[in-house]
N, CA, C and O atoms as a CHARMM CRD file, in Angstrom:
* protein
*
  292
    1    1 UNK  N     -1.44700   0.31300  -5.00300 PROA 1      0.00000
    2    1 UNK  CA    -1.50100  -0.36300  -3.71600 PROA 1      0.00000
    3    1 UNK  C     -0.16800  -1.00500  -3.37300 PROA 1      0.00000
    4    1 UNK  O      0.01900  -1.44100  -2.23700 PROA 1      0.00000
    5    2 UNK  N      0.98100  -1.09800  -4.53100 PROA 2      0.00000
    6    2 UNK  CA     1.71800  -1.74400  -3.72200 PROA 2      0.00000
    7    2 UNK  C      3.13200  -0.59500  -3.35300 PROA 2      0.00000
    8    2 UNK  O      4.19700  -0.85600  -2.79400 PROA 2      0.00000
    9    3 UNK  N      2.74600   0.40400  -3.78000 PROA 3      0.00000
   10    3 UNK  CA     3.63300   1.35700  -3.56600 PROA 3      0.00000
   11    3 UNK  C      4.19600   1.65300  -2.05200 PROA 3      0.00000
   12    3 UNK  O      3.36900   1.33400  -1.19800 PROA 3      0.00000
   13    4 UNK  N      5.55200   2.25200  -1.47200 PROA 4      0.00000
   14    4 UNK  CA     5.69600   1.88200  -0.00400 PROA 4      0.00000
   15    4 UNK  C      4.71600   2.91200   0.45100 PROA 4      0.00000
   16    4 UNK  O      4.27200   2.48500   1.51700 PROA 4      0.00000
   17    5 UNK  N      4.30000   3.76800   0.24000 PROA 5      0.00000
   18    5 UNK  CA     3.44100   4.46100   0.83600 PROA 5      0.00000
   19    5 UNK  C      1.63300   4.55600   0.85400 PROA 5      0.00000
   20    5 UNK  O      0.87400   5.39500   1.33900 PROA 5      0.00000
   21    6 UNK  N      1.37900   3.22700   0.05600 PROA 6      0.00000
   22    6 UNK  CA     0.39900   3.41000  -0.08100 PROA 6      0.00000
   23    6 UNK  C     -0.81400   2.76800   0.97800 PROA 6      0.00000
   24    6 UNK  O     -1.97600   2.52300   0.65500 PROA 6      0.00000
   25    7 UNK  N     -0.32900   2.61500   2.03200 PROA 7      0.00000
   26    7 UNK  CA    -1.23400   3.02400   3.44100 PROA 7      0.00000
   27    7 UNK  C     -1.76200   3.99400   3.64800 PROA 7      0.00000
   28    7 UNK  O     -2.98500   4.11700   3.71800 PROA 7      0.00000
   29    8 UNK  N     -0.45700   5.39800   3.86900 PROA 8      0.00000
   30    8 UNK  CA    -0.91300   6.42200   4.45400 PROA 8      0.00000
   31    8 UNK  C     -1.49400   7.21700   3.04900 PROA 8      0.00000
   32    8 UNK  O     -2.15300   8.25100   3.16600 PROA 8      0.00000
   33    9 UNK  N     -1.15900   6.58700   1.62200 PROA 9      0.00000
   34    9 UNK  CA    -1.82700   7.66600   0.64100 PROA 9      0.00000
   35    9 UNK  C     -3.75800   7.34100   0.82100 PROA 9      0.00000
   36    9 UNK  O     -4.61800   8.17100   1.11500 PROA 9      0.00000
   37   10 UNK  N     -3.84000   6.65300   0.68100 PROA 10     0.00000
   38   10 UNK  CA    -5.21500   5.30200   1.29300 PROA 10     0.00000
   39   10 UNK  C     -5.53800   5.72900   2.26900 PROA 10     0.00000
   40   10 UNK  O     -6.64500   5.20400   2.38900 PROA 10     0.00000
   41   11 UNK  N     -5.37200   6.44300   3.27900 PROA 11     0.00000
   42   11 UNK  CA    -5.88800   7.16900   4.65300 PROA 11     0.00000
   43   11 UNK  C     -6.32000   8.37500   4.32400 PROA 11     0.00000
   44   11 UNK  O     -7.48300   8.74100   4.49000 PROA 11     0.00000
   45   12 UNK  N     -5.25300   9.19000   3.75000 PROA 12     0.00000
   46   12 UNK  CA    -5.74900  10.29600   3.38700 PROA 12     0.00000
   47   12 UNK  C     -6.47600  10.52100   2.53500 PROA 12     0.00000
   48   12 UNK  O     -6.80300  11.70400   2.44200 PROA 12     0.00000
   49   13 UNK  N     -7.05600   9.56800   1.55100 PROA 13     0.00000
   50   13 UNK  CA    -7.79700   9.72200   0.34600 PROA 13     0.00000
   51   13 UNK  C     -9.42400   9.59500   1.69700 PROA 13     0.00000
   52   13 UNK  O    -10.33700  10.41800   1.76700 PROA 13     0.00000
   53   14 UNK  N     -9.30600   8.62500   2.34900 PROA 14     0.00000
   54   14 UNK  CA   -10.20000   8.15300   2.93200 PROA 14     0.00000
   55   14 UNK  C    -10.81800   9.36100   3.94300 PROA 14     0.00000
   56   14 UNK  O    -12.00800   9.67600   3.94300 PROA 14     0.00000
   57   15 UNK  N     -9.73900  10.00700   4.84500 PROA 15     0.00000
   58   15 UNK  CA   -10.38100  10.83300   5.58300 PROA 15     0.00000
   59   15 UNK  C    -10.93600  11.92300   4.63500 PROA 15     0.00000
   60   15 UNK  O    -11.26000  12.98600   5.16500 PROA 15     0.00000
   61   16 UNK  N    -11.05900  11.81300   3.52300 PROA 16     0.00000
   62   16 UNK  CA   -10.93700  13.14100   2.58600 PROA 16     0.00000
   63   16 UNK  C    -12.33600  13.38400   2.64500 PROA 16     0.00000
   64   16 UNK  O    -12.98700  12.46100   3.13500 PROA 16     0.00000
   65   17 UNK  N    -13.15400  14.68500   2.16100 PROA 17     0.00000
   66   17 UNK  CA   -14.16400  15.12500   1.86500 PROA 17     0.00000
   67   17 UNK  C    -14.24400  14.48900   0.15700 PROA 17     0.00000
   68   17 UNK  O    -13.27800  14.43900  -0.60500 PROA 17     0.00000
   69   18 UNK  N    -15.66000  14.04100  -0.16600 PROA 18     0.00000
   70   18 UNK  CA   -15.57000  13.65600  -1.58200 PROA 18     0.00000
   71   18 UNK  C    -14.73800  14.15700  -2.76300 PROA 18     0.00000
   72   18 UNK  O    -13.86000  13.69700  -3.49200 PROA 18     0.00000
   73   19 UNK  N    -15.64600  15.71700  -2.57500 PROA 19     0.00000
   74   19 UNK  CA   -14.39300  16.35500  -3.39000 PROA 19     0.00000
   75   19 UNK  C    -13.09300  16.66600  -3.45400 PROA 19     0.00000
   76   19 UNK  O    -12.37200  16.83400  -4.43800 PROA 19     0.00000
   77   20 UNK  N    -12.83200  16.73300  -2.15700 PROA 20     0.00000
   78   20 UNK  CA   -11.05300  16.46300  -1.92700 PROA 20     0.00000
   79   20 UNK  C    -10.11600  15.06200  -2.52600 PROA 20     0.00000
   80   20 UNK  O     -8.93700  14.96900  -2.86900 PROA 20     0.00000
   81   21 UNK  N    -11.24100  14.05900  -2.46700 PROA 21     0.00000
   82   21 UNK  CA   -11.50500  12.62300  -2.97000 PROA 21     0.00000
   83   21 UNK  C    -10.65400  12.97200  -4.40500 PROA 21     0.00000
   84   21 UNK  O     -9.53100  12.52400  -4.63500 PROA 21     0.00000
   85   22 UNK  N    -11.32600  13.75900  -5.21600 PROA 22     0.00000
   86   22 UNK  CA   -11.56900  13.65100  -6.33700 PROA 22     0.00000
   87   22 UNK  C     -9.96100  14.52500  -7.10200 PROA 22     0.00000
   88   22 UNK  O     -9.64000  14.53400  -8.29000 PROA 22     0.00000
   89   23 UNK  N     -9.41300  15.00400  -6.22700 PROA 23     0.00000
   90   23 UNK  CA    -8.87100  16.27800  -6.70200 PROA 23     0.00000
   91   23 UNK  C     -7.51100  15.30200  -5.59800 PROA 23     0.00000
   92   23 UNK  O     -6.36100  15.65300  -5.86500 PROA 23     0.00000
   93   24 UNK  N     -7.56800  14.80300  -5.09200 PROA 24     0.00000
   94   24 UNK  CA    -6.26400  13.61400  -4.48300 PROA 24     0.00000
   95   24 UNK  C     -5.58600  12.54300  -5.86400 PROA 24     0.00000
   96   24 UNK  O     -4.41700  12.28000  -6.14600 PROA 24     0.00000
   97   25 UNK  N     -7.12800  12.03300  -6.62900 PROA 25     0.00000
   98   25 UNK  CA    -6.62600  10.94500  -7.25300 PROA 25     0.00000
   99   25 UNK  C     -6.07900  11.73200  -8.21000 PROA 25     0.00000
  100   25 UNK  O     -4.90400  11.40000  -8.36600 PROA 25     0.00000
  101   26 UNK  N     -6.44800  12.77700  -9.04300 PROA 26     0.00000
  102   26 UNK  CA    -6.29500  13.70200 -10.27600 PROA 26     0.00000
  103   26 UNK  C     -4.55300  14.14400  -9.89700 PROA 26     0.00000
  104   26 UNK  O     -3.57900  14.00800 -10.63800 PROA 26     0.00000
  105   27 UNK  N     -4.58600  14.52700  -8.93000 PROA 27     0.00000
  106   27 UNK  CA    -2.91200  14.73300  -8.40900 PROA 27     0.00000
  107   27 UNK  C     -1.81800  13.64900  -8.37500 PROA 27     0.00000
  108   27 UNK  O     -0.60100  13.75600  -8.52700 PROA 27     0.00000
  109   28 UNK  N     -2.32000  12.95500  -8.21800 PROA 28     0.00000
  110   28 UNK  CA    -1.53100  11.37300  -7.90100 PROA 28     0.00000
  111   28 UNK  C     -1.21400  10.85500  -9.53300 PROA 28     0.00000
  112   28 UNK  O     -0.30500  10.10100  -9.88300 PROA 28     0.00000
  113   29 UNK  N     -2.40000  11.59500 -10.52600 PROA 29     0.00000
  114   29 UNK  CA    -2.19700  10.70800 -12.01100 PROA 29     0.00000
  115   29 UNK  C     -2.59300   9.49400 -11.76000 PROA 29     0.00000
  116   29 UNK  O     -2.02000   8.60000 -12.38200 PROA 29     0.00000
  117   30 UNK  N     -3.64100   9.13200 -10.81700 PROA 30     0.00000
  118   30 UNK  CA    -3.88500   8.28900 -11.48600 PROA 30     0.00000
  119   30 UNK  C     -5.73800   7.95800 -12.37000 PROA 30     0.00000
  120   30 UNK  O     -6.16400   6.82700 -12.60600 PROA 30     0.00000
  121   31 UNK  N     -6.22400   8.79600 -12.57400 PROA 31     0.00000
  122   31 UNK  CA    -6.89900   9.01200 -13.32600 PROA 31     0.00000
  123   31 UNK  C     -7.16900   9.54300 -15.12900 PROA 31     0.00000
  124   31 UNK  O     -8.12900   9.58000 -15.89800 PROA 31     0.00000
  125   32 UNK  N     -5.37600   9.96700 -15.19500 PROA 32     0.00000
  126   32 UNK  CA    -5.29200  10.31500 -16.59700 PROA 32     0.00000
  127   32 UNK  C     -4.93800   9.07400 -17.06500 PROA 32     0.00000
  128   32 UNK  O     -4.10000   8.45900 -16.40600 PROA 32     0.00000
  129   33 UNK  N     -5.49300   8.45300 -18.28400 PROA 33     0.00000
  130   33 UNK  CA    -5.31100   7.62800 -19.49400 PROA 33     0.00000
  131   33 UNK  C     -3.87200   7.83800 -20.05700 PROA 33     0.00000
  132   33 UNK  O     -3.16200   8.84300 -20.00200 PROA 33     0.00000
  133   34 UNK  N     -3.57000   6.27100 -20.77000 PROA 34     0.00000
  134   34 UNK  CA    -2.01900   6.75000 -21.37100 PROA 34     0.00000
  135   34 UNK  C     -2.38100   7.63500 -22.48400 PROA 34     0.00000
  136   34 UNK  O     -1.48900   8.45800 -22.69100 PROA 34     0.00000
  137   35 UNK  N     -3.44500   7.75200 -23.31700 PROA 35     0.00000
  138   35 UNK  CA    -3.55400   8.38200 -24.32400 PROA 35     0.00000
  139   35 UNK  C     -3.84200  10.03200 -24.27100 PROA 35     0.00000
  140   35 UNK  O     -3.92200  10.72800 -25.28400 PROA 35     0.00000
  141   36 UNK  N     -4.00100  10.59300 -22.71800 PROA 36     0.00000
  142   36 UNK  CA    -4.66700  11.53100 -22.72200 PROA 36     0.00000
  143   36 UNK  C     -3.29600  12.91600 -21.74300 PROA 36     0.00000
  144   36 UNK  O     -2.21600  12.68000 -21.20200 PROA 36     0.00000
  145   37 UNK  N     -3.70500  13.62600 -21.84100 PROA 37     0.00000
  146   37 UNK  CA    -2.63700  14.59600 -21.11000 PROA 37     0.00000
  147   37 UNK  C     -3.48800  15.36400 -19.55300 PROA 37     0.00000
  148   37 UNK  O     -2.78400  15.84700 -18.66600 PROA 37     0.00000
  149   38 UNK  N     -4.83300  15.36100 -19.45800 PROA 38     0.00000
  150   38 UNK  CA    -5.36800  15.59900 -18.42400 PROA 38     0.00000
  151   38 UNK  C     -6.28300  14.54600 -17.54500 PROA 38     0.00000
  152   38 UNK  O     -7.08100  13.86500 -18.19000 PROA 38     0.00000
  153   39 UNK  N     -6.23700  14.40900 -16.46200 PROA 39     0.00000
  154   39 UNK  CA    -7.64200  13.14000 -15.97500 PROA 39     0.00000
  155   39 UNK  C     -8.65300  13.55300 -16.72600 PROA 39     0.00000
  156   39 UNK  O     -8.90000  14.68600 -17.14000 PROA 39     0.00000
  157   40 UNK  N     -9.37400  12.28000 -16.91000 PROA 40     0.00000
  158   40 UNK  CA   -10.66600  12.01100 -16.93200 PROA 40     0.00000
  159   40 UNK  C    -11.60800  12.16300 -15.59100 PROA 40     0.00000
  160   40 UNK  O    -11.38900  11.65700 -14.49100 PROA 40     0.00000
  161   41 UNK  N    -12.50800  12.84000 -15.90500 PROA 41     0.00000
  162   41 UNK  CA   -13.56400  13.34500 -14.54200 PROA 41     0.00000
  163   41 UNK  C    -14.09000  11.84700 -14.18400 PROA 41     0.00000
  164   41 UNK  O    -14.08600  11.27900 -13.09200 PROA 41     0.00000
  165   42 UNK  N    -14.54500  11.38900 -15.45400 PROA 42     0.00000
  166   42 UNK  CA   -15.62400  10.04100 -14.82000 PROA 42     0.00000
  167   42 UNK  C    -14.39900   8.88400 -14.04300 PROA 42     0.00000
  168   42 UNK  O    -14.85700   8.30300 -13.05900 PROA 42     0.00000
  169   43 UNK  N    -13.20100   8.59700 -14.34400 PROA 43     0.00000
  170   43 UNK  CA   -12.71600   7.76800 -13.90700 PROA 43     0.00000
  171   43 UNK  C    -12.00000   8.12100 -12.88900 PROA 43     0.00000
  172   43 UNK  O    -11.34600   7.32300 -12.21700 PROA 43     0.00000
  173   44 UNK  N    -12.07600   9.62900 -12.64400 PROA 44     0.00000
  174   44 UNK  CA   -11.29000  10.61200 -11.31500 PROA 44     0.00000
  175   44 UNK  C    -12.89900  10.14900 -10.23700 PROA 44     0.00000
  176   44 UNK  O    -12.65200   9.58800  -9.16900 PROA 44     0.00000
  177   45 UNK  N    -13.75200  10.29700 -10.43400 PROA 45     0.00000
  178   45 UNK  CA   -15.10000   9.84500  -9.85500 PROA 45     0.00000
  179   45 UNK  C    -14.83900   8.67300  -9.01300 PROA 45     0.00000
  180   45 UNK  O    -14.80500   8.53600  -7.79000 PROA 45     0.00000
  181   46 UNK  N    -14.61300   7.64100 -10.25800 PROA 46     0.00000
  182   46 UNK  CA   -15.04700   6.27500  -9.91300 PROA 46     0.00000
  183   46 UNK  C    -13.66700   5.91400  -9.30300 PROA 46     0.00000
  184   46 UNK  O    -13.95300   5.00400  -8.52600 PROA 46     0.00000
  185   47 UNK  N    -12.59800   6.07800  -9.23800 PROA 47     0.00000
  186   47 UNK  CA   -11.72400   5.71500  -8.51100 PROA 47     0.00000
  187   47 UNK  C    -11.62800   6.57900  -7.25200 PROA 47     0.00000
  188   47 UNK  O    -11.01900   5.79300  -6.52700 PROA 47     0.00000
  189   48 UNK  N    -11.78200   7.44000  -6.66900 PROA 48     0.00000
  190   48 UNK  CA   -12.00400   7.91500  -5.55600 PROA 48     0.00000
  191   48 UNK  C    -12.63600   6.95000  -4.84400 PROA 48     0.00000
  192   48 UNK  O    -12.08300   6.10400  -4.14100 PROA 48     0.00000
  193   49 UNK  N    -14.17500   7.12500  -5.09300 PROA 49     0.00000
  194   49 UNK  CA   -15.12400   6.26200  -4.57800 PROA 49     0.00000
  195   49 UNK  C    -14.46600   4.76600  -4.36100 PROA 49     0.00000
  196   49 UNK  O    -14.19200   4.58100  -3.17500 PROA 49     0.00000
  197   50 UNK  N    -14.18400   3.78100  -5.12400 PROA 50     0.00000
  198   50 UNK  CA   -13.32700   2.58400  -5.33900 PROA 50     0.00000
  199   50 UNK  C    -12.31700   2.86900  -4.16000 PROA 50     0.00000
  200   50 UNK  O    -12.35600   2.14000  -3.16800 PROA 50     0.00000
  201   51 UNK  N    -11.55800   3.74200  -4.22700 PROA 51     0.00000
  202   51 UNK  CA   -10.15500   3.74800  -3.44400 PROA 51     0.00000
  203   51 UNK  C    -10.80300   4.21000  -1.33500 PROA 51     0.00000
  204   51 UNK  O    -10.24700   3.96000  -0.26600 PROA 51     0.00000
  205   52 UNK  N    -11.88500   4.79100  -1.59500 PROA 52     0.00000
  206   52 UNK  CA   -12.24900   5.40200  -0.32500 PROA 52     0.00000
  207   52 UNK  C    -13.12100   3.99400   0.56100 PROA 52     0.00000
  208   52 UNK  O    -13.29100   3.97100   1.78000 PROA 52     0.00000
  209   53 UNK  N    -13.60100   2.85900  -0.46000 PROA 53     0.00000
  210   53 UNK  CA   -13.89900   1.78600   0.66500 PROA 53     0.00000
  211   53 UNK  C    -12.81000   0.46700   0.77100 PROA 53     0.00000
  212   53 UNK  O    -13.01900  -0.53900   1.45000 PROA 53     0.00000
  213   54 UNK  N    -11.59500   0.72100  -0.06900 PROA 54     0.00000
  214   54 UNK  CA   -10.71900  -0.40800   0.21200 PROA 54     0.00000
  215   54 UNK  C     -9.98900  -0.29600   2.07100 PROA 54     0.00000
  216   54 UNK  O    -10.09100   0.45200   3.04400 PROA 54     0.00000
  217   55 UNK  N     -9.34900  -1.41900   1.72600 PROA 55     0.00000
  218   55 UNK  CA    -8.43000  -1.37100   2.86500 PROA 55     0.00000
  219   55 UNK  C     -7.05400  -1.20600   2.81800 PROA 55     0.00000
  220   55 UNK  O     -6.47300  -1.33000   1.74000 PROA 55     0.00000
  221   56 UNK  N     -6.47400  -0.95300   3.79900 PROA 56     0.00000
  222   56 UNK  CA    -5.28100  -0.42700   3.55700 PROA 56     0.00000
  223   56 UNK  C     -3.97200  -1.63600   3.27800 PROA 56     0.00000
  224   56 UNK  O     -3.98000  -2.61500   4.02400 PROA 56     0.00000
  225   57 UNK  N     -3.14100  -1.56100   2.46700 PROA 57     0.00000
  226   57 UNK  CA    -2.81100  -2.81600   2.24600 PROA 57     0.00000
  227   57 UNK  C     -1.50400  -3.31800   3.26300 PROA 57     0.00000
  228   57 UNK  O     -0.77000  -2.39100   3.60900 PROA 57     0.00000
  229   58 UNK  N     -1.23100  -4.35500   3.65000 PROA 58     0.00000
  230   58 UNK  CA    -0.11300  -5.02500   4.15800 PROA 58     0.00000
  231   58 UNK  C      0.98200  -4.36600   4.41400 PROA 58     0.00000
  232   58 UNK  O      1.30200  -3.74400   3.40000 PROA 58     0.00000
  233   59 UNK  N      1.73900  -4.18900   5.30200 PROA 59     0.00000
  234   59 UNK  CA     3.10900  -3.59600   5.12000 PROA 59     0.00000
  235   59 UNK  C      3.77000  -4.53800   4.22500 PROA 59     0.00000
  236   59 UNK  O      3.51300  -5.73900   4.13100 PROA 59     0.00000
  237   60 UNK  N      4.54800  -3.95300   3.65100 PROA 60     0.00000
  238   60 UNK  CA     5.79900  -4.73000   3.06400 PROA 60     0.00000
  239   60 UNK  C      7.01900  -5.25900   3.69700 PROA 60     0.00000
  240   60 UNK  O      7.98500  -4.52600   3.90800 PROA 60     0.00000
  241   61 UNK  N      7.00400  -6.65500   4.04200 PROA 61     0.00000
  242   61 UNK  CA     8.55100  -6.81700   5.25200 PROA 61     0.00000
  243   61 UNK  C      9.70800  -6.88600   4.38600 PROA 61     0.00000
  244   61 UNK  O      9.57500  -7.18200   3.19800 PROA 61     0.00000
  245   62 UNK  N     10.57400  -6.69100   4.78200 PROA 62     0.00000
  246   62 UNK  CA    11.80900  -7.22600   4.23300 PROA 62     0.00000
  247   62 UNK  C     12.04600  -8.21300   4.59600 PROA 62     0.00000
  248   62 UNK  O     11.89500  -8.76100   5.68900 PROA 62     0.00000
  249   63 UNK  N     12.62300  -8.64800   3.26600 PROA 63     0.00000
  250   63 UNK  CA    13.20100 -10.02100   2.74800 PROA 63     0.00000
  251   63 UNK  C     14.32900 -11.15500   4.13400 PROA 63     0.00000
  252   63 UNK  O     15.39400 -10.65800   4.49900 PROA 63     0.00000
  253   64 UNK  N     14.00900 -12.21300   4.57400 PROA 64     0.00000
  254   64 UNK  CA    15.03300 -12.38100   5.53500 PROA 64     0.00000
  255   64 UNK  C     16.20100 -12.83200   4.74400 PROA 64     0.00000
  256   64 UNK  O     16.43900 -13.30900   3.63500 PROA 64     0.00000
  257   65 UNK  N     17.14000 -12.27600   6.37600 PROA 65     0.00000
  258   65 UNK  CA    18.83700 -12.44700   5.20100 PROA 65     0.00000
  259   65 UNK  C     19.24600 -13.61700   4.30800 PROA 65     0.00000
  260   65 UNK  O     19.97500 -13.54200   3.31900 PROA 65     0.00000
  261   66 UNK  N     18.55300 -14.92100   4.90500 PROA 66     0.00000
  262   66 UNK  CA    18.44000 -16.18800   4.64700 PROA 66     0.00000
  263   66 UNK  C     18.41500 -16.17800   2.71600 PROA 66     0.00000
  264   66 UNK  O     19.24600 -16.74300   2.00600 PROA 66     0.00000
  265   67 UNK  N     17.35500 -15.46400   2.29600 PROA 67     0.00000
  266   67 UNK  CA    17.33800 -15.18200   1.04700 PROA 67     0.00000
  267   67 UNK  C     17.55200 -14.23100   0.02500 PROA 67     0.00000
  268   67 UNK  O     17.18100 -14.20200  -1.14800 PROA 67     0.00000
  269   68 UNK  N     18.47400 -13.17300   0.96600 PROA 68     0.00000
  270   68 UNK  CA    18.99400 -12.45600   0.46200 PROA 68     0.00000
  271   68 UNK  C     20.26100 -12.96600  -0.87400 PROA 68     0.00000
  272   68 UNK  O     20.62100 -14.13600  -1.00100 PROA 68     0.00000
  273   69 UNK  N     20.72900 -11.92500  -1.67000 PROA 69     0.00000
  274   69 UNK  CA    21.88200 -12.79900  -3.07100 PROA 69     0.00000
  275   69 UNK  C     22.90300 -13.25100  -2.60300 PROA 69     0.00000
  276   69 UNK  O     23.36400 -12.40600  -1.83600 PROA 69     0.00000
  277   70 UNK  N     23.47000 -14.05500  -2.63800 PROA 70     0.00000
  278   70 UNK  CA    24.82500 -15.21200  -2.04700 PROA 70     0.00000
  279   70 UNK  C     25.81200 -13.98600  -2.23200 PROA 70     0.00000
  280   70 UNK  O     25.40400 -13.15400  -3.04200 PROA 70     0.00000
  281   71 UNK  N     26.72200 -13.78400  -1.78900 PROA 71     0.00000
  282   71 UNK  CA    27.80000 -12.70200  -2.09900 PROA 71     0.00000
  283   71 UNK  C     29.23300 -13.70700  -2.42600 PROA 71     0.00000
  284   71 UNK  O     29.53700 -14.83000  -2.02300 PROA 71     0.00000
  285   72 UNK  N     29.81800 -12.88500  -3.19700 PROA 72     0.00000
  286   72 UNK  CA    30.70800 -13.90500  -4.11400 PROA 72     0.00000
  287   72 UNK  C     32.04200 -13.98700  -2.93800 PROA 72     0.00000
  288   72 UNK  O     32.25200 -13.15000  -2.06000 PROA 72     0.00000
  289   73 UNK  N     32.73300 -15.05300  -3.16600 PROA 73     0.00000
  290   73 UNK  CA    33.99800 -15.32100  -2.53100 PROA 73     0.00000
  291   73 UNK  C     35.25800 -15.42300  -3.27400 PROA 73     0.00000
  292   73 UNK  O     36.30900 -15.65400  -2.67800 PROA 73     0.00000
């Protein structure tokens, strides 16, 4: 969710057909385990579902110049 794109990845998971659902998160990685080399079905499942009733998160603004790093003199 806090990735810059993760609005429009979050839309498209959403307009998705379940099984398209399922075969979005498996692509993305984020359903494979650190221990494992392929997703897991049950947690490719349950995160679809999970990810298809959130909301889409905040844009990210940039920082004002105000607090941007002092630049040296």
């Amino acid at each position: 969710m806090s990735a810059a794109n993760a609005g429009a990845r979050l839309e498209k998971i959403k307009k998705a057909t379940w099984f398209e659902r399922d075969d979005l998160v498996s692509e993305g990685g984020w359903a494979t385990m650190p221990d494992e080399k392929e997703p897991s079905g049950v947690v490719t499942n349950m995160c679809a579902a999970e990810l298809a009733e959130r909301e889409a998160p905040a844009p990210v603004k940039a920082a004002p110049a105000a607090l941007s790093a002092p630049t040296a003199k």
